[in-house]
C-alpha positions as CSV (number, residue, x, y, z in Angstrom):
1,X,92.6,112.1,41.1
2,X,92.9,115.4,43.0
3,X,90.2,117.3,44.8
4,X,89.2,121.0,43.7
5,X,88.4,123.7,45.9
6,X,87.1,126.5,45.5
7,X,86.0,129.5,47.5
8,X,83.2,132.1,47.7
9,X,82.4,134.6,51.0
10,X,79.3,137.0,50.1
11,X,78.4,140.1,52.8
12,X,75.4,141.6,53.4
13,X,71.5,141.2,51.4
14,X,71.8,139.7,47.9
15,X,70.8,143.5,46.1
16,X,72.9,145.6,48.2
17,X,75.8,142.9,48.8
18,X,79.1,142.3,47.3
19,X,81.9,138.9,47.5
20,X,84.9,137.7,46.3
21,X,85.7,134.5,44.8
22,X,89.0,132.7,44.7
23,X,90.3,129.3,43.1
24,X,92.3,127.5,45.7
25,X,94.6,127.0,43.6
26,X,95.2,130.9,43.6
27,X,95.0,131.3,39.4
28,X,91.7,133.9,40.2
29,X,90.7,136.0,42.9
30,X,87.8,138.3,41.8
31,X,84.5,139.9,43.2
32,X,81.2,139.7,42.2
33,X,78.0,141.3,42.8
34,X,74.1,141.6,42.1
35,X,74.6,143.7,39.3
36,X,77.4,141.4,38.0
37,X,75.1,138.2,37.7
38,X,71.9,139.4,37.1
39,X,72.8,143.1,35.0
40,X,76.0,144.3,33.2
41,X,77.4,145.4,36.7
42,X,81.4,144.8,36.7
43,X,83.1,141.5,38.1
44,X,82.3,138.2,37.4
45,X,79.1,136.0,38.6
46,X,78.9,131.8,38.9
47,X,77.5,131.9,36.1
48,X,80.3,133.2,34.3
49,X,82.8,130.5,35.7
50,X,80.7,127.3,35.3
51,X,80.8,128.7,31.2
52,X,84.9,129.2,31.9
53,X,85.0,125.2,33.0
54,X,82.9,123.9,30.6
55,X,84.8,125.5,28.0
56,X,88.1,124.3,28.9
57,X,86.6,120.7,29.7
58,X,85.2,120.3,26.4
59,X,88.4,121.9,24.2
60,X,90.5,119.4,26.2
61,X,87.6,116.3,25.6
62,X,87.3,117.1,21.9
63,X,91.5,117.8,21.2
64,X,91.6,114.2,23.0
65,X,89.1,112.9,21.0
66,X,90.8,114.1,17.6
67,X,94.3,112.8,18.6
68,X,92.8,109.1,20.0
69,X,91.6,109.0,16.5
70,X,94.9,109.7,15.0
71,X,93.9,113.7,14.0
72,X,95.9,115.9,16.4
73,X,94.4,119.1,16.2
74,X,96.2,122.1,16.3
75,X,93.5,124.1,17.8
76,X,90.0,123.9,19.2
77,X,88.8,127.0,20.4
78,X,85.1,126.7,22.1
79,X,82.7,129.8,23.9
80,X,80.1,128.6,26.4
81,X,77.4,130.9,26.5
82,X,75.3,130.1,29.8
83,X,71.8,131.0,30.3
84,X,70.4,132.1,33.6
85,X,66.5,132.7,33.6
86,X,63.5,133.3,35.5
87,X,61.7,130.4,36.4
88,X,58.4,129.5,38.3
89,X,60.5,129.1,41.7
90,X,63.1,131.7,41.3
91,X,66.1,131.3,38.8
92,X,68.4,128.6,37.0
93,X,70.6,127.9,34.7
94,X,68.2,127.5,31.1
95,X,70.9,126.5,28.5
96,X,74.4,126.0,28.0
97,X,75.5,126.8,24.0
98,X,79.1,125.4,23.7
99,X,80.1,127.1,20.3
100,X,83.8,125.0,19.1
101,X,85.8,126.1,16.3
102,X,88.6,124.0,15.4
103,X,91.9,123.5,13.3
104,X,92.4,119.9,12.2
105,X,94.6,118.5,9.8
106,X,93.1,115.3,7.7
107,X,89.8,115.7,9.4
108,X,86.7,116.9,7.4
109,X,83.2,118.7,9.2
110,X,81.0,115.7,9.2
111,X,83.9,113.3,11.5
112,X,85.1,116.7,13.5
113,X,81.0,117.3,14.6
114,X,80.6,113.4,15.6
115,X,84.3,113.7,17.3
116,X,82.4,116.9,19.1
117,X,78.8,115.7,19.9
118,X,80.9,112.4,21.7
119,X,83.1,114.9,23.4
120,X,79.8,116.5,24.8
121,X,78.8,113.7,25.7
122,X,81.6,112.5,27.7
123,X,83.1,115.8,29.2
124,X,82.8,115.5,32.9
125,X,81.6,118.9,33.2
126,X,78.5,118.0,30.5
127,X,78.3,115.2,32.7
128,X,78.3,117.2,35.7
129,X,75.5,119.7,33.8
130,X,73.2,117.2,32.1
131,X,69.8,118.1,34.2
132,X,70.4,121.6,31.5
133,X,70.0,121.9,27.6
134,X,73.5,121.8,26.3
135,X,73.3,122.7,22.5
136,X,76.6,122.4,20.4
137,X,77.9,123.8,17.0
138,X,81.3,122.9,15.7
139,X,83.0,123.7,12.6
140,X,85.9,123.2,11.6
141,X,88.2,126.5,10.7
């Protein structure tokens, strides 16, 4: 299995400060900034790319899932909302919401939800997250 990289470079304090962050791969290059992770300042934050990966991880989980099961879907569509908050040593990651919406032929809500909570479950990103709350809602479109 391949290796990921990733990049980040950050100059000066953390208020006053700015950085860029690029995928190696060279798919994103963008900056990111106090304001950007902790107000409504523009750019993007880590925060904002750790919802980006476990979004994709679980559509791809869940559409393998469906189609193991014989029910290829022929869309899943999932947000990740992900929480940062103040905690009693600084701040963290609180929650992760993973909101799925799917189109699946032959498949009703009850056995698309159980083909979603095991897709939770088993995403390697979840995996990779499992010290936070992940909360899920799937329905079917």
């Amino acid at each position: 299995m391949p290796t990921r990289k990733a990049d980040a470079e950050w100059e000066a304090s953390l208020a006053d400060g700015k950085g860029m962050m690029r995928f190696g791969s060279g798919a994103f290059e963008g900056a990111y900034s106090f304001r950007s992770r902790f107000e409504e300042g523009t750019g993007t934050n880590p925060e904002e790319l750790i919802a980006a990966a476990h979004a994709g991880c679980f559509s791809m989980a869940l559409a393998d899932r469906l189609s193991e099961a014989g029910h290829v879907p022929d869309r899943v569509h999932t947000t990740a909302e992900v929480h940062l908050g103040q905690v009693s040593d600084g701040f963290a990651i609180t929650r992760i919401d993973l909101h799925a919406e799917g189109i699946v032929p032959g498949v009703d809500q009850a056995t698309f939800v159980e083909h979603a909570e095991k897709a939770k479950a088993g995403c390697p990103v979840s995996r990779a997250l499992a010290a936070v709350e992940i909360t899920l809602d799937a329905k079917l479109v």
